[in-house]
N, C-alpha and C positions, 0 to 999 in steps of 0.2 A: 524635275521629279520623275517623268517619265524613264530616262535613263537612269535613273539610282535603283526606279524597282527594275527594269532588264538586268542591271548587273546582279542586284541582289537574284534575280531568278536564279541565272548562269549561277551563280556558285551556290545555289540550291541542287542547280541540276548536274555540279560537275561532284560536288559530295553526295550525292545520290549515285550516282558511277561509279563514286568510288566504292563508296559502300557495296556495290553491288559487282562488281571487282574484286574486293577481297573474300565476296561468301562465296564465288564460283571456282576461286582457287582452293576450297575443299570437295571439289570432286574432284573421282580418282584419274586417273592416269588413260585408261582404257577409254574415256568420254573424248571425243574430237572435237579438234578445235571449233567445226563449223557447228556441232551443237552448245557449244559456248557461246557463239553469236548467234544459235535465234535465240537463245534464252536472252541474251541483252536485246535484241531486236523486240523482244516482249516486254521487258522489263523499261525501253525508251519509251515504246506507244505508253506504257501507263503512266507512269513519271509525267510524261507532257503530258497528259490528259489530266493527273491531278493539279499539278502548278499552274494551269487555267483556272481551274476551280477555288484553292483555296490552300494554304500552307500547311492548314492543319491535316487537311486531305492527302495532299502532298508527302508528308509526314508517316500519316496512318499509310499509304501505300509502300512506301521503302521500308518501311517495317514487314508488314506483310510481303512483301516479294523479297526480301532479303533471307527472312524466316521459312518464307518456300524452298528459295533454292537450296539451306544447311539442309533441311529436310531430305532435300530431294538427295543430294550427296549422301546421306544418313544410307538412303534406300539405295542407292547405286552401288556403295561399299559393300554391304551387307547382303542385299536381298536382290539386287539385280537381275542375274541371269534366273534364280527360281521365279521370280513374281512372270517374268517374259515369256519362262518354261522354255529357253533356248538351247539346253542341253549340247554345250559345243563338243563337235567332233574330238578336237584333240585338246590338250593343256593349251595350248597356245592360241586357240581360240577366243575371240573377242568378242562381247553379245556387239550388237547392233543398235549404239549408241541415241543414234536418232530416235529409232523408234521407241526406246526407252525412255527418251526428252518427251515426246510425243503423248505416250502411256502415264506418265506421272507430272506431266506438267505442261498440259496440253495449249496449245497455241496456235492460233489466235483466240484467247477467250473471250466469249460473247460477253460474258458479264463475270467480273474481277470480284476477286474478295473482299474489296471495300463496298463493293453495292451488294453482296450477298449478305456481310454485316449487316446494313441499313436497313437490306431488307428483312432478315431476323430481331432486329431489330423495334423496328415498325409495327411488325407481325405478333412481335410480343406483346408491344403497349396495347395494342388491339385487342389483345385477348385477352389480359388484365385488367383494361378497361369495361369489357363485356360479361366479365364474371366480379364484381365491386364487391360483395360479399366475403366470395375467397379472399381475393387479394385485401381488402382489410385486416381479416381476423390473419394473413400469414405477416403479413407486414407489421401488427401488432405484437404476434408473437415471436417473430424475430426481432423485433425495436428491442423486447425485455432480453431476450438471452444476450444480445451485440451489448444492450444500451449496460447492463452491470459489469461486463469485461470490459467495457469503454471506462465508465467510470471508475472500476477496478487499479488498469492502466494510468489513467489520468494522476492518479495518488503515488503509486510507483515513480510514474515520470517525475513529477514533483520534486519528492523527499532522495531518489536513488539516480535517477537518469539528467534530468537537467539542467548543462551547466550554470554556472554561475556567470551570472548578469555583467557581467567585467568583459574590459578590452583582451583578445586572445585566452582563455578560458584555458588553452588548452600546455596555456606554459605556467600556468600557476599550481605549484604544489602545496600540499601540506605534511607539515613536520611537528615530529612528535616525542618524544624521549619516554626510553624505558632501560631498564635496568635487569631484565630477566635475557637468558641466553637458551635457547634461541627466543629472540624478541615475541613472543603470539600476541593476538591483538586485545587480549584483556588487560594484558599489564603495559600500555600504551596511554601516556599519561602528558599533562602539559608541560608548559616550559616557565620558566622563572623571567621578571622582568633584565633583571645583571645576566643570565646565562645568552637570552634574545640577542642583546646590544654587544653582546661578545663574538654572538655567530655571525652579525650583522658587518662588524666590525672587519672582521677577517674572509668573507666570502669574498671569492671571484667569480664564481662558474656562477651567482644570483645577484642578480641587479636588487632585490632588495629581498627585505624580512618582514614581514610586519606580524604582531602579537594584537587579538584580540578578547574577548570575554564579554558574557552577556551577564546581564543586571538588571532588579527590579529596583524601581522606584517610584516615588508619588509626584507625578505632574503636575504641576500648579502655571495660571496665568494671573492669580489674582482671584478670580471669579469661581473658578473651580477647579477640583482636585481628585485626579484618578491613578489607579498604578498602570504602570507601564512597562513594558519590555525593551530595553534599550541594549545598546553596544559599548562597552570600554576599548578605546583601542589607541596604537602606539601611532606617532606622528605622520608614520608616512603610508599608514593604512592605504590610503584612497589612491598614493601613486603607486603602491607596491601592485593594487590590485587594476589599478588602470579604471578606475572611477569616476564617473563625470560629476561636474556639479552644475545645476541647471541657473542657477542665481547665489551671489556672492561668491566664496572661495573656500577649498576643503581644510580639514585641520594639515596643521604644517610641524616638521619635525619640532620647532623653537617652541610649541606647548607643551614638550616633553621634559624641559629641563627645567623650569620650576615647579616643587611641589606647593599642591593648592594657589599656586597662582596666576593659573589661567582657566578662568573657567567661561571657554566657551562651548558651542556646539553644532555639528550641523545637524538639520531636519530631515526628515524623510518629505520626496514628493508629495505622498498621502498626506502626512499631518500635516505641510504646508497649506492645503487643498482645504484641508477641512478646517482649519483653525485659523488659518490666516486667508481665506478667501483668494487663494494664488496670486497674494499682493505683493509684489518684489518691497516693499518699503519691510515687509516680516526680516529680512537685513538687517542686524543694528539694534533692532527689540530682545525683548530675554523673555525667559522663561523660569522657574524654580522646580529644580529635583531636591526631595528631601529638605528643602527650605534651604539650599543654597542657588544662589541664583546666576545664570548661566546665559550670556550673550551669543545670542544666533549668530552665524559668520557665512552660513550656505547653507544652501537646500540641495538636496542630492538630485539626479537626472530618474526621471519617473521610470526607468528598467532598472535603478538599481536601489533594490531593496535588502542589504545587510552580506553580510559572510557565508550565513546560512540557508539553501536553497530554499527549504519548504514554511520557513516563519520570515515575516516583512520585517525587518526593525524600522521604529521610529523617528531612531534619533540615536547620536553618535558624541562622544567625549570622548576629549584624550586620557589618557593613563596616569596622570599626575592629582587626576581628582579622585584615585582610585579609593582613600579613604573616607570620599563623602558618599560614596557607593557600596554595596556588597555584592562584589559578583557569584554568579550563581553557577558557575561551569565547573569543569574537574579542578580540584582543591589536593594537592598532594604536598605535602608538608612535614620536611625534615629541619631540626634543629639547626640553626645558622644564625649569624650575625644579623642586625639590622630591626631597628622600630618598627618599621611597617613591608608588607608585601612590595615596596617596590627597592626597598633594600634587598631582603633576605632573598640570597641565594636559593634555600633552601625550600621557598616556597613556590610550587608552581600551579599556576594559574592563568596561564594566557596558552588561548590557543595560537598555531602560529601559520601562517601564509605566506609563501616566498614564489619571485616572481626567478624563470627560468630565463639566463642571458639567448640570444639567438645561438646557433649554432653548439649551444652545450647539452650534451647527455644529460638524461638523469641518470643513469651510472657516477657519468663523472663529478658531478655534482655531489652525489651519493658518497663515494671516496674523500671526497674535500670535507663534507660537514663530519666523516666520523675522524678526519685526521682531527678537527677543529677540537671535535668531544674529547679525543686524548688528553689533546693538549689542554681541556678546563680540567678534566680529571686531576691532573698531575698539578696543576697548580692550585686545585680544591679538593682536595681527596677528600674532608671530610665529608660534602652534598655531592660530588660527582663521580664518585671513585665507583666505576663499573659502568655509571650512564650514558646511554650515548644516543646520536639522534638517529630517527628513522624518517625517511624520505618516503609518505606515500604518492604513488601518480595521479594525475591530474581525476579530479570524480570518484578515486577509492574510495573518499571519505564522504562522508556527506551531514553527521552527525556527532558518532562517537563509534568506535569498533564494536563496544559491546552493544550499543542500542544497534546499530547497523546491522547486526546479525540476530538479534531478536525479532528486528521490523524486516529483515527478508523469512526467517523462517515462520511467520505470522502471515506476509505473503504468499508465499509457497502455499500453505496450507490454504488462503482463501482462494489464488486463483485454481489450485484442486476442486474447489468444492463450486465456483463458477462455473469453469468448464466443465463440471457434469451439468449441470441446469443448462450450458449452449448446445452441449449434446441433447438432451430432452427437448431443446427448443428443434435442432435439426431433425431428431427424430420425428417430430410432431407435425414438422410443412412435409415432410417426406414420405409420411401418411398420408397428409391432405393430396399431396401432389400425384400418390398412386391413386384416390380415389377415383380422383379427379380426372386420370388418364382410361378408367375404363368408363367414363361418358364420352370421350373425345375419340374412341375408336374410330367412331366413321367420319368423323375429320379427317383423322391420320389416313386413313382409308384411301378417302378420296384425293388428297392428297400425293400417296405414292403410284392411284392411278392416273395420275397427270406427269408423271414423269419423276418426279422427286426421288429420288436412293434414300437408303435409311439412313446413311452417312450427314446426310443434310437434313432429314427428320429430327435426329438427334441433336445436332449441332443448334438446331433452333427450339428445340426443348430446353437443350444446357442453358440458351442463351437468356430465355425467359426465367429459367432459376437464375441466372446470378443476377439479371434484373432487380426479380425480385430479392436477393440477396445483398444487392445495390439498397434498394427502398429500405430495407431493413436496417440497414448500417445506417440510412440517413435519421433513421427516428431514432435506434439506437444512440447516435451522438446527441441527437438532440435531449434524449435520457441519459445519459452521461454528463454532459453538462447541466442538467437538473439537480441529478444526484450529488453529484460533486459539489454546485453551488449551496446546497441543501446541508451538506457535510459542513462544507465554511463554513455556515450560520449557525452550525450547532453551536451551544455554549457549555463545555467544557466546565466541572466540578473543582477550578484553580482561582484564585483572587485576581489575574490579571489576564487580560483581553491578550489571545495570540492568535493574531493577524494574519490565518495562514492562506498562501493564495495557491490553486490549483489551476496551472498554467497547461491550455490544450494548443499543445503546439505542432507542428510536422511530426512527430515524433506517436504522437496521438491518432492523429488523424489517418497515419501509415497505419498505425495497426486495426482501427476500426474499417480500415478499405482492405487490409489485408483481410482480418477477420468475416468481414463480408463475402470475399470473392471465395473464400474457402469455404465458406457455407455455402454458400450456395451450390457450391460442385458438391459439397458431401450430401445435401441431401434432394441434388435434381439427377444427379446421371442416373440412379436405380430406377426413378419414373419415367425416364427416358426412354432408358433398354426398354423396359415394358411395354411403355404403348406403343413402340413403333415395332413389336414384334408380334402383332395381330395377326389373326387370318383375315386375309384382303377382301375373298367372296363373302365371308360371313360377313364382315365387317360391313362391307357396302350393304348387306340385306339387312345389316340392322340387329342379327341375331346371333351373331360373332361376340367370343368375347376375349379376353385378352388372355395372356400365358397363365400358364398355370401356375409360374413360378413366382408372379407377381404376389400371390396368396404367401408364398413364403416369405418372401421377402416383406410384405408387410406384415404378418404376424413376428419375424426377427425384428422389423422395428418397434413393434407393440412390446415385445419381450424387453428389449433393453430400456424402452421408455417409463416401465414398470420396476428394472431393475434398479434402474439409478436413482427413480423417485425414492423406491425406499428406501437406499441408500441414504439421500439428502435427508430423511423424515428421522433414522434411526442418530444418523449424527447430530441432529438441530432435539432429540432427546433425550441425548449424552450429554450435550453443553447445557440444556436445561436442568438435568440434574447436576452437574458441575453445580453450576451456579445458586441450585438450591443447597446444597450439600454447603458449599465454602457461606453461603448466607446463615446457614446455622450455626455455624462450627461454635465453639465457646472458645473465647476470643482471651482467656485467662485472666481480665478485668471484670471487674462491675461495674460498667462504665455507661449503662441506659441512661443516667441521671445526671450525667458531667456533660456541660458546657467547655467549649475552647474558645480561647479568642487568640486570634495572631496577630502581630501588629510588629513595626520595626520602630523604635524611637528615635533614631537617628535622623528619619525624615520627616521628626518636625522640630530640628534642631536641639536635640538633647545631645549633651558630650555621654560620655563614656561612664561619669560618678553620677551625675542628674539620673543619667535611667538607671545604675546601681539603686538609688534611692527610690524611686519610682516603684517599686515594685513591692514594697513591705509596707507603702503607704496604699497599694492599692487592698492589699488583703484586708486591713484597717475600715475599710470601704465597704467591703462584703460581708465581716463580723456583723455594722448593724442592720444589714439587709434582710429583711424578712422570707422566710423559704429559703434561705441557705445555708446548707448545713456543714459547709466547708471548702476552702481557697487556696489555690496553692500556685505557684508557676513553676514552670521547667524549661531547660534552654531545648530539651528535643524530648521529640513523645516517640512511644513504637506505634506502627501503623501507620505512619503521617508518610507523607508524600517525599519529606525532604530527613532522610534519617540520620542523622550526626554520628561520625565512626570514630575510634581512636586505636592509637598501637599501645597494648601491650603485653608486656612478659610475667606471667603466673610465678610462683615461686614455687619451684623445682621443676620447671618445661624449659626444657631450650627452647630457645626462637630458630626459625627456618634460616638456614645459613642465608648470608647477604640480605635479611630483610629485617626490620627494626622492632619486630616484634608480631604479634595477630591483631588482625585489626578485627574488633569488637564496638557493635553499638553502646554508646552511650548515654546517658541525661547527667545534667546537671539540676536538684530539685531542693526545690526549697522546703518550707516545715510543711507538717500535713499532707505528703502530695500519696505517700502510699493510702491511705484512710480516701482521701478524695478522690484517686483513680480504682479504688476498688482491690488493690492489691494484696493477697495474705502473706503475711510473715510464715518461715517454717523452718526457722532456724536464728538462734541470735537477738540482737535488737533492731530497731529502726533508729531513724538519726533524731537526735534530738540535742539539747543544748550543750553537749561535751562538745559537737562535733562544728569548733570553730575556727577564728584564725589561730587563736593560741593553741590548738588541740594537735593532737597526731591528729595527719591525713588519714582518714577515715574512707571505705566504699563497700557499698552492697551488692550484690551481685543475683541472679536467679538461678535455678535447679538447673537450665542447659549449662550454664558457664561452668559449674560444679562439675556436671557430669561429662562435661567434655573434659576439663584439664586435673581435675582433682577426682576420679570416678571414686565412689565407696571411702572416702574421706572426709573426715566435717573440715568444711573452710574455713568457720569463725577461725579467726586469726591469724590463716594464713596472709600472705603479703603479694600485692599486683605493683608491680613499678613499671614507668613509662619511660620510653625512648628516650627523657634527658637524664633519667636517671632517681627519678621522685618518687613515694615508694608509699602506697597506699594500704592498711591495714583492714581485712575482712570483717567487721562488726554485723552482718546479717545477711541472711539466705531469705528470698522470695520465691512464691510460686512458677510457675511455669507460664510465659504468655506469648500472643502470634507476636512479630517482632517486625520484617519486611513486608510478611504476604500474609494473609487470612487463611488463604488454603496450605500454606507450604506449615513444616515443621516448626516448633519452636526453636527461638536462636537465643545463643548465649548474649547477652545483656547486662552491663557493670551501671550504675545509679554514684555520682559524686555529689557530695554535701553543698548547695549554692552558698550557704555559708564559709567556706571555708576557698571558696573560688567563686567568687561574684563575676557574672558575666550581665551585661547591657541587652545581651539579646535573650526574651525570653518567652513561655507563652502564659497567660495564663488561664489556672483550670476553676471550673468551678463548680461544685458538688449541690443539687438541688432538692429539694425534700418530694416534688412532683416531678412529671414529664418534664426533661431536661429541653425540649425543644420547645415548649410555651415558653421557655422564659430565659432565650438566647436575646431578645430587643432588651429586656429589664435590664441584664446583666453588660450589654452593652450602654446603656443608656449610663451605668454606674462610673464604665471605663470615663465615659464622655465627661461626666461633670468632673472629672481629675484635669480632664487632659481636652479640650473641644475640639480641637483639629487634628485628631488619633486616625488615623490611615487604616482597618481593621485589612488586614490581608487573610484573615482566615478569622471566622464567627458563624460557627455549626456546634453540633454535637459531637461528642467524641464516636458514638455509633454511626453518624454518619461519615467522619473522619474516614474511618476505617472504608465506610464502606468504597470509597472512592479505589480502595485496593481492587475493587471487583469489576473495577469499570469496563475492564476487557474482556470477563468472562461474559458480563452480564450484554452487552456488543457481540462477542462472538455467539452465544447464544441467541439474540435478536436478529442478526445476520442470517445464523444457520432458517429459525421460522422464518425469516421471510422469504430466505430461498426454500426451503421447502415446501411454503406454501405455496412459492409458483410455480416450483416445480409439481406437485400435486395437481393445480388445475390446469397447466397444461397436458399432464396423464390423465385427465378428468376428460380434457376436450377429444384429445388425440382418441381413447378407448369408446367415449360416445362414436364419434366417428365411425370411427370402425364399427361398431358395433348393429351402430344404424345403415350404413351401409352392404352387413350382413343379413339384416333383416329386410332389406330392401329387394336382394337378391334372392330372398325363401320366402318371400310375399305366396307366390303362388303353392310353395309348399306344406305352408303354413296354414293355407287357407284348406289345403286337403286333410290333413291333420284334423282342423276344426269341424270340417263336415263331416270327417269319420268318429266324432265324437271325444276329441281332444277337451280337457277342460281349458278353461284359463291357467290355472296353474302350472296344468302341463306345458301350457306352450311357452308359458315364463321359463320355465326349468329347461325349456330345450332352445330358449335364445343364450341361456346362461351356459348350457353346457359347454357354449361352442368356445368359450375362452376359458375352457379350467385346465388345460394343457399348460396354455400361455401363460395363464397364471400362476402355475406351478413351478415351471421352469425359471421365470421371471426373481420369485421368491426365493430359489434353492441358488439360483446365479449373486442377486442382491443380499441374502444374507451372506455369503462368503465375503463379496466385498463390504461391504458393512462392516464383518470381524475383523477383515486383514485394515479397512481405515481407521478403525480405532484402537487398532496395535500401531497404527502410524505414528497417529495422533496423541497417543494416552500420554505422553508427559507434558498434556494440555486440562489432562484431567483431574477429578479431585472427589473425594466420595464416593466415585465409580469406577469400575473396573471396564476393558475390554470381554469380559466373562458374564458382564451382569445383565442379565435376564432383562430387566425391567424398561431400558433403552428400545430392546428389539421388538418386547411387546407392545411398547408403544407405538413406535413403525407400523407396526402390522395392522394394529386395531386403525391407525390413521388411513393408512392403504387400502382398506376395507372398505372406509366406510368410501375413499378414492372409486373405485371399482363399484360397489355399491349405488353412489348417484349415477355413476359414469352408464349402468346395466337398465338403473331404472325405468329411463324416458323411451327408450327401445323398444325394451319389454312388454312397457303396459301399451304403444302402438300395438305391437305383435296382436297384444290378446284383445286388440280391440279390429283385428282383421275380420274384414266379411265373407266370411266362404265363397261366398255367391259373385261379389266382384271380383276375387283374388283367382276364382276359375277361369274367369272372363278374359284373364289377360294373354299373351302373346307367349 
């Protein structure tokens, strides 16, 4: 043992050479060889003086002497002969190299920069230590600014930054197919099961492909029954993506080749854990989705939770059971051959994931899958003719293109409105820290009368900022992981539980150590400079006080701490009125009174004709139910979460060259449903009993779909045909209503007859004579006695339906108050401060004032005076930023303009009353000075 650590020393000590070798070959030419060895002759005593002590020492010193010597070269290149004032006689003249080794990196030094650290150090905790007060309330207030960009970042990392849980992350790509030239990422859509096994089929440059899709359904073990978030995916998912399995074995390509008859599945770690008590015998048991039941074959390894970074799946099937499922992912669907989605070409629905060979390009790869796309083109022109695949690199994706760039420009804007509150948070220790420097004068004093330079004053001023800057980051994390755990727990306004985890990994924890150390230099160097630029005599007598410039510098930080408060206060009054604005808006229904229920009948074994039936027996049900005044169901509602589109072509619009027509929301409704959703006719009729199988296809349409493709023309009778070619006849115009969004414009909306197109999937509504929300349990309790093991995946109101549209306004609005409210009380503390330590300094001034017959109110009026400068400028600086952030922002907005008034008086009356307490406690000290003592003083 003794001999392994000498050797390990030796080639500590012979890579410390080196290292220190290659940073002396950056000085210039003119430095002599013999001053290149005494600087190794220094750089050996310290070396062996640290690898006595300790590795880590050892470490910290070759860093630091390594960093010396680039330095020192820095200074030799550059500033040499001026710093020396050697002024050589001719060109040819060489300063005097030694003495220049000597002047900037002097040797033999008594005490090395790793004990001058230690000692700075030391020196700091001690003084933090001695003030518990300060260092509290700054370490509090920097824990809030670090801990919401921590927790900010932690959600980023999650859902954008990190990778996916699989072996090699960084060779797995995903692929996407679209059909627009050039390719942008809106029209970036999935892939068909025939198109996958065809890429699959013919690839070199990728060891595999695999096709997934995510899916709701109802879990059952017997005892009980909840929905769940699950995975659909193609055989060889688990080895495409290099997937562990911690017990039994993962799905295997041979569940791919019979349909419905292999229904196994593997578990998620978690729901192993929680449901089977991490019994390896959970192997071999089953479970039931949708009341088909489903033999466990493995449990996944506890890092790998799903396809998707930022939601955990549960649980995992193969593709062949894809009909006792309905997946929930992009649904793009062109006319093609084939009974179900795992025939039809034409329909795509699997996301897709393929693993990169060694040694291959994504270029080259890139080239192969779009030879591959020609060649399905040419041999399916009807579904492929134009489409072809796109290769994104590994992490582009993370979700969908279009949410991806919704949920970054949703970021952008919060961590804007973050870092102004870390600003306010640095401005605010960087007040306390100038206060703070003009009591320590005669510290500092005494101090540089002992020998100390100011170079080393400062250096241990900086040092006790990022200390405390350090301390900061660490509560900071500790609030970031609060918050963020707090975020998990929230429960989401959706019928199934999604399991999302916010993973604080390296990645996190770099930027809350990064974020620290950069606070701490932003707001310690100013109080640096400051207090070690005292008058030394004064200072030692006591009656010194520090620069004058300190006064400016801390009223610039009062100014901006004041500009960006209102800032935050004016924005978090725009999203309030956002959100009050789109909470009013009329919603073009009368739908206070309508109950929804959601439900899927397929998950508790109903075929396709069973739930046909199902639903005219349900209306039958609510006829004799007292207090209701009307029943209807619909395959899709506007405003709901999940909006159902279709293609088609108007008569007399051309369709957009190569696209299969406009794609238009639509419902499917049964009888009653415009009467029970509030809807007014205003043109035409509604459906009624013409409008059946034997009937011309029939459809209704709303005043946008008129006025976008038929403007100043009556529709009745004109004619809408769909992409196979089926040709619907205009029997009635409705009013006008919100359709995606509550706050956006009305959108054009087509309504088809259920009658005349029965679908299995539906919702139903139900119209109430009283508050439509006492009597959502009745109306369920009705469903129940039809059906008793009915799964309700949605049972609200339809007002609240909607409101779930607003969930992000009514967040970004709660977000903005809570940041402005702390940003407000840290301007609240920061302007106390100040302000009492203005008054602390006119004590004696004050006290003359009162003896010369000052009132009290006078003297209030003359501690307030002294920030109305501040105040001024703070206001005329933050309302500009104010206007130019909500011209940033404003297509966040709704009811409110960048222009409107009402936003900035609210700011302001907020900020008042900020300023207001902040002047208060001061003030009435001031007026309660004693003449008599305040003369008395020094």
């Amino acid at each position: 043992m003794p001999n392994a650590t000498s050797a390990l020393a030796t080639r500590r000590h012979r890579l410390g050479a080196l290292s220190f070798r290659l940073a002396c070959g950056l000085l210039p030419a003119w430095m002599s060889r013999r001053s290149s060895r005494l600087l190794h002759e220094v750089f050996e005593d310290r070396q062996s003086e640290a690898l006595e002590i300790s590795t880590l020492r050892w470490a910290l010193v070759c860093l630091a002497e390594v960093s010396s010597v680039a330095a020192l070269a820095v200074r030799a290149r550059w500033h040499g002969p001026k710093l020396l004032r050697l002024g050589p006689a001719s060109p040819d003249a060489e300063p005097d190299s030694r003495t220049f080794v000597r002047s900037s990196f002097p040797a033999p030094r008594q005490v090395g920069l790793m004990e001058t650290i230690l000692q700075d150090l030391r020196y700091s905790v001690r003084a933090l230590r001695n003030s518990p007060m300060f260092t509290i309330v700054a370490l509090a207030t920097l824990g809030v600014g670090i801990g919401v960009n921590t927790a900010l970042f932690g959600i980023v990392n999650t859902v954008l930054l990190r990778p996916l849980p699989v072996a090699n992350p960084e060779r797995v790509l995903e692929i996407m197919t679209t059909d627009d030239d050039p390719p942008g990422p809106q029209s970036r859509t999935a892939m068909s099961l025939p198109d996958l096994r065809d890429y699959n089929a013919q690839t070199q440059a990728l060891s595999g492909i695999a096709g997934h899709s995510l899916f709701f359904a109802a879990l059952s073990d017997g005892s009980s029954s909840k929905m769940v978030l699950g995975e659909i995916v193609t055989g060889n998912y688990f080895s495409v993506l290099g997937a562990r399995v911690a017990v039994g074995r993962p799905l295997t390509p041979e569940g791919d080749l019979v349909r419905d008859g292999h229904a196994v599945m593997v578990i998620s770690h978690n729901l192993w854990r929680s449901r089977f008590n991490s019994d390896p015998a959970a192997v071999g048991q089953t479970l039931a989705l949708n009341g088909t039941t489903y033999e466990i074959v493995g449990v996944a390894a506890p890092e790998f939770t799903g396809a998707f970074a930022s939601v955990a799946t549960p649980l995992w099937i193969p593709t062949m059971m894809a009909e006792q499922v309905e997946p929930a992912g992009t649904n793009d669907v062109s006319p093609s051959p084939g009974d179900t989605r795992l025939e039809r070409r034409g329909h795509r629905w699997l996301s897709v994931k393929a693993r990169l060979r060694d040694e291959i390009s994504v270029e080259r790869a890139t080239a192969e899958m779009e030879a591959i796309g020609l060649a399905l083109a040419e041999a399916h022109p009807d579904v492929n003719q134009g489409r072809r695949p796109v290769l994104l690199e590994p992490g582009s994706l993370r979700i969908h293109p279009g949410l991806d760039a919704a949920f970054s420009s949703v970021v952008g804007f919060l961590f804007g409105i973050v870092g102004l509150l870390l600003l306010v948070t640095c401005a605010n220790v960087a007040n306390m820290l100038l206060a703070r420097a003009t009591t320590r004068g005669r510290e500092v004093a005494i101090r540089a009368a002992l020998g100390a330079d100011r170079r080393r004053l400062v250096r241990q001023m900086i040092t006790e900022s990022l200390l405390l800057g350090l301390g900061g980051g660490a509560v900071g994390m500790a609030i970031g992981v609060w918050l963020t755990g707090l975020l998990a727990r929230t429960t989401l306004p959706v019928p199934v539980e999604l399991p999302i985890e916010f993973a604080f990994d390296w990645r996190v924890f770099a930027f809350a150590a990064g974020v620290s150390v950069v606070t701490g230099l932003i707001f310690g160097v100013a109080p640096a400079m400051r207090a070690t630029r005292a008058d030394l005599v004064s200072a030692l007598r006591g009656t010194g006080a520090v620069a004058a410039g300190g006064s400016r510098i801390q009223s610039g930080l009062l100014v901006a701490q004041i500009a960006i408060s209102f800032v935050l206060l004016v924005s978090a009054a725009f999203f309030v009125s956002t959100a009050r604005a789109a909470h009013d808006v009329d919603l073009g229904v009368d739908a206070d009174r309508v109950v929804v229920l959601g439900f899927a009948l397929e998950m508790n074994g109903y075929t396709d004709e069973e739930a046909v039936d199902f639903f005219p027996r349900a209306l039958l049900r609510f006829a004799e139910m007292p207090g209701v005044e009307s029943a209807t169901y619909s395959t899709g509602l506007p405003l709901n979460t999940n909006i159902h589109y279709t293609a088609v072509v108007p008569e007399g619009v051309e369709p957009r060259p190569g696209s299969r027509g406009y794609s238009i929301a639509r419902s499917l409704v049964g009888p009653d449903y415009f009467r029970t959703v509030g809807l007014e006719q205003v043109r035409g009729r509604l459906f009624d009993e013409r409008d059946n199988r034997d009937g011309r296809l029939t459809t209704i349409v709303n005043e946008a779909f008129v006025a976008r493709f038929w403007p100043g023309e009556d529709a009745v009778g004109k004619t809408v045909s769909s992409a196979a070619g089926r040709e619907w006849v205009v029997v009635g115009v409705v009013r006008d209503h919100k359709v995606s969004s509550v706050a956006g414009p009305s959108e054009p909306y087509i309504y088809y007859s259920w009658a005349q197109s029965p679908s299995p999937f539906a919702n139903v509504l139900v119209r109430t004579s009283g508050p439509a929300a006492d009597r959502v349990a009745d109306v369920q309790q009705q469903m129940l006695a039809i059906e008793p093991e009915l799964v309700f995946m949605q049972a609200e109101t339809f007002v609240d339906m909607a409101r779930v549209l607003l969930l992000p306004l009514r967040l970004a609005a709660a977000l903005l108050i809570a940041f402005a409210s702390v940003g407000g009380l840290l301007a609240t503390i920061g302007l106390y401060g100040a302000v009492a330590q203005a008054v602390g300094r006119r004590t004696r001034e004050l006290g003359i004032r009162k003896a010369l017959g000052a009132g009290r109110a006078r003297v209030i009026q003359q501690v307030a005076s002294g920030s109305v400068t501040i105040v001024a400028v703070a206001l005329t600086l933050g309302l500009a930023a104010a206007y130019a952030g909500a011209r940033t922002f404003s297509r966040f907005l709704f009811g409110v303009t960048p222009e409107s008034p009402a936003p900035y008086i609210a700011g302001l009356l907020a900020l008042l009353a900020v300023l207001a307490i902040s002047h208060w406690f001061p003030a009435r000290r001031a007026a309660r000075i004693d003449p008599m003592t305040a003369l008395r003083q020094d």
